[in-house]
C-alpha positions as CSV (number, residue, x, y, z in Angstrom):
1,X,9.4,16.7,5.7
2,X,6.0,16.8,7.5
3,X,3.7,13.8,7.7
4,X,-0.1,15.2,7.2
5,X,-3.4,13.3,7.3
6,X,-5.4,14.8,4.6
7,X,-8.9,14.9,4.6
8,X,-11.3,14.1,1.9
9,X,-11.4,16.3,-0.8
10,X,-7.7,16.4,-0.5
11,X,-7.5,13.2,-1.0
12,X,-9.9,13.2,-3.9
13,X,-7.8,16.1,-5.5
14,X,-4.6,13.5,-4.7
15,X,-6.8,10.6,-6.3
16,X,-7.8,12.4,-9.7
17,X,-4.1,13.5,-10.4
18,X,-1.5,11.3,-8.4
19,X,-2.9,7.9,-7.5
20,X,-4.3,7.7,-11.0
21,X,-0.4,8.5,-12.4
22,X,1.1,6.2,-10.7
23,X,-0.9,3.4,-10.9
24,X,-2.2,1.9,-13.5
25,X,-6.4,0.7,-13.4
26,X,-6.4,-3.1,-12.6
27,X,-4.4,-1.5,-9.1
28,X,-7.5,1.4,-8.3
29,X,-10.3,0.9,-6.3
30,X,-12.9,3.0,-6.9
31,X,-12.8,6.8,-4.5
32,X,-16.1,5.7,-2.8
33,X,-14.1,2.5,-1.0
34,X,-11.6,5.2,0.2
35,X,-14.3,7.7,1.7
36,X,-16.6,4.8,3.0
37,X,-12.9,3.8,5.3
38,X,-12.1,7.7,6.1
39,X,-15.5,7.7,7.2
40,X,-15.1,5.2,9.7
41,X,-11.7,5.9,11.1
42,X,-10.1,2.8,9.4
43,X,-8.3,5.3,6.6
44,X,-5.3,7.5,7.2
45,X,-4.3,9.2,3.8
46,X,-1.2,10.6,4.5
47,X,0.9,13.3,2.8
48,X,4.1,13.9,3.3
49,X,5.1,17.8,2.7
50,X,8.2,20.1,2.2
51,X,6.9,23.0,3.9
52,X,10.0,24.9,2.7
53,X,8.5,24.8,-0.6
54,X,8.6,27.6,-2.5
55,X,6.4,28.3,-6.2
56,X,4.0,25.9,-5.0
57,X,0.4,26.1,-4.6
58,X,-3.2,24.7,-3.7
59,X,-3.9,22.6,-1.3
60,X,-0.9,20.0,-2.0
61,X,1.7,22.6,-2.9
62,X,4.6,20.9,-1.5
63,X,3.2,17.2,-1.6
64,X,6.2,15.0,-1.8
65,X,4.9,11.4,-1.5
66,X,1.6,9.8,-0.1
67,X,0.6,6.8,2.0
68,X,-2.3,5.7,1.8
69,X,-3.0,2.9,4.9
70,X,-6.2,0.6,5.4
71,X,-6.1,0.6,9.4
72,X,-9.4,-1.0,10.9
73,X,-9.9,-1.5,14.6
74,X,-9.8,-5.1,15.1
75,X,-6.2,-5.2,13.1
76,X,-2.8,-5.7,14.4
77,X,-1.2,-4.8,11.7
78,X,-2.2,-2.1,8.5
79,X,-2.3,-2.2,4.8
80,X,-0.4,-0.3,2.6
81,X,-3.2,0.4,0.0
82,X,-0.7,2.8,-2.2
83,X,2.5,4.9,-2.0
84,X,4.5,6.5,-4.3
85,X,7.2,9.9,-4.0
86,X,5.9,11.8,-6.6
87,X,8.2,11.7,-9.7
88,X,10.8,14.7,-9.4
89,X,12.0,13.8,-5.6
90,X,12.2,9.5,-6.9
91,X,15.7,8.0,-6.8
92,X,16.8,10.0,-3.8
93,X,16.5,7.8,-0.7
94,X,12.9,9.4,0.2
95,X,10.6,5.8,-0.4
96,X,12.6,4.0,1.8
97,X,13.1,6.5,4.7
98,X,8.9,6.7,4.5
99,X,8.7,3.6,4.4
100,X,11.0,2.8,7.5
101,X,8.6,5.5,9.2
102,X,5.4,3.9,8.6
103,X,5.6,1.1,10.9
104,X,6.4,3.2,13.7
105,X,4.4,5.7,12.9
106,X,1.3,3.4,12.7
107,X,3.1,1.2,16.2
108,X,2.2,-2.1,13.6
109,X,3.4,-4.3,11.3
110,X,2.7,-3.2,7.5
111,X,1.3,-5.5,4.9
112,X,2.6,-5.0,1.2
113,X,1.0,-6.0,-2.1
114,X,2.8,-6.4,-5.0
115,X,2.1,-7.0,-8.3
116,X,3.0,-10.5,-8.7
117,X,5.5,-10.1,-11.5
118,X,4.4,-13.2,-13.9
119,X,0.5,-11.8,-14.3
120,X,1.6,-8.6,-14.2
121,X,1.5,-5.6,-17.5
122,X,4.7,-4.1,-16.6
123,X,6.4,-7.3,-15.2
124,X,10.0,-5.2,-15.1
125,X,7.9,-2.7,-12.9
126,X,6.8,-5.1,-10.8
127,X,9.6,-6.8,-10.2
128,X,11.4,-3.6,-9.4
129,X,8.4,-2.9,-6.4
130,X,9.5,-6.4,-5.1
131,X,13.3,-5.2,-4.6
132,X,12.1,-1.9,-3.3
133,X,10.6,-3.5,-0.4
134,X,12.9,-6.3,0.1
135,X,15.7,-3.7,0.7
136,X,13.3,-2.0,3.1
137,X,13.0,-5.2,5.0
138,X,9.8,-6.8,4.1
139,X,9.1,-10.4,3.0
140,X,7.0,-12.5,1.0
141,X,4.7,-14.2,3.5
142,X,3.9,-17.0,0.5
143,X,0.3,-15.6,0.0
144,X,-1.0,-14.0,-2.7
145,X,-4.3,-12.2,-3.2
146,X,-6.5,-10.9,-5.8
147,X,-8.0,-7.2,-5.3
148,X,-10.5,-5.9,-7.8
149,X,-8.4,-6.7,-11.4
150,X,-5.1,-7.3,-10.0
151,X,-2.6,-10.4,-8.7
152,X,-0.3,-9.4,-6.0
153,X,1.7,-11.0,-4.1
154,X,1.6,-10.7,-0.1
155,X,4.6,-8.8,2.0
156,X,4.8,-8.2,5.6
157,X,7.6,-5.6,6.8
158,X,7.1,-6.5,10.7
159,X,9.0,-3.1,11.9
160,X,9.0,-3.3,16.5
161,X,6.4,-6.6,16.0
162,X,7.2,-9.3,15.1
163,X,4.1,-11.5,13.2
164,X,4.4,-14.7,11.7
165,X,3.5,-15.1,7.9
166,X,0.4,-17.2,8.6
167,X,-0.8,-14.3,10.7
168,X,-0.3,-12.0,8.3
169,X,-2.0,-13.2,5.4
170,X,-4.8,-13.5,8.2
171,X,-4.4,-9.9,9.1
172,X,-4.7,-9.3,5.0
173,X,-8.1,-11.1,4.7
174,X,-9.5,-9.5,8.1
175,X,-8.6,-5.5,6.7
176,X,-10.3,-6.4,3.3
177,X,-13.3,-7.6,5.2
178,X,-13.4,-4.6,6.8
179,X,-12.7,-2.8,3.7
180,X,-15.4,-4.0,1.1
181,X,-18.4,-4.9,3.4
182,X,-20.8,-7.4,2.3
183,X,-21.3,-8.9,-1.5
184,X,-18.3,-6.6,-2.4
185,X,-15.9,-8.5,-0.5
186,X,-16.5,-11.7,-2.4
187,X,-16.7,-10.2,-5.8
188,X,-13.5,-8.3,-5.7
189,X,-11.1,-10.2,-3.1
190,X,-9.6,-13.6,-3.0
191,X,-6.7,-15.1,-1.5
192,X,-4.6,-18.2,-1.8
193,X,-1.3,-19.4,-1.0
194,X,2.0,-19.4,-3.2
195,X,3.7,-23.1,-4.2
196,X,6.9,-23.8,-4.1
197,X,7.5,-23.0,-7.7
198,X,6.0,-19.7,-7.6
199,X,8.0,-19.1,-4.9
200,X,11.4,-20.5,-6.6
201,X,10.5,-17.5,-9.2
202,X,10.3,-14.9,-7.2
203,X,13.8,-15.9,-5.4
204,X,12.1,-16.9,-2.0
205,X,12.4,-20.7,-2.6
């Protein structure tokens, strides 16, 4: 497999038919947030291809899964805006040997939201996201924030650096101010910390 940084309209193309798939709207930020970060260097929309392929074609023939990471200069650690291994390669090990990868590949720590299972539509789903991470090492850092129209719930998978869970909810906050500048930031973000009954439920009491 081959890790690839697409540019935009690649990633447009990958917006209009995978990212809207796989997640559902209260999860998508509109393109334009994506292009304003590629446009500063704080974006890397990576594809990850099967070059040995064959019957594929276009300009993602052999797309196998995406990352999508919110990396802005003044962060130590990155944002995992969205991910998913396209449908007909799930189930096979793939998500969690990218995900091992990212951290290295990105030399920081990676911050995970997850749909926090008790406001979520598909609480099953979510609760399935949560697993998927845990077994890939991550925790919840007992924050939870509110992007656009959804509740997550914060993760940190610290991969070679270690970061406490105070500094990663901090390292949340500072990407999404550099994410949504100016009256945006207020209007779609929030962030707050999880009680100790929130986190009973979610089996990190």
């Amino acid at each position: 497999m081959q890790w690839r940084l697409l540019h935009e309209a690649n990633l447009k193309a990958l917006y209009d038919c995978d990212v809207v798939r796989d997640f559902p709207a209260t999860e998508r930020k509109p393109f334009s947030n994506m292009t304003y970060m590629l446009s500063s260097s704080a974006y890397h929309a990576w594809g990850v291809f099967d070059d040995a392929a064959d019957g594929e074609s276009g300009p993602l023939a052999g797309l196998r899964a995406y990352l999508l990471v919110a990396c802005p200069a003044n962060c130590r650690a990155v944002l995992l805006d969205y991910f998913a291994v396209l449908p007909a390669w799930r189930s096979a090990g793939l998500g969690a040997a990218l995900v091992a990868e990212l951290s290295a590949r990105e030399e920081a720590p990676v911050l995970l939201e997850v749909e926090w299972p008790a406001h979520a539509p598909d609480a099953a789903l979510a609760e399935r996201r949560l697993n998927f991470y845990r077994r890939c090492g991550a925790h919840l850092t007992g924050g939870w924030d509110r992007a656009y129209r959804g509740l997550f719930v914060v993760m940190v998978l610290p991969g070679g650096a270690p970061m406490s869970d105070r500094e990663a909810d901090e390292e949340l906050c500072r990407c999404y101010r550099a994410m949504l500048p100016g009256a945006e930031l207020n209007e779609n973000f929030a962030y707050g910390r999880l009680n100790v009954e929130d986190l009973r439920k979610l089996g990190e009491a």
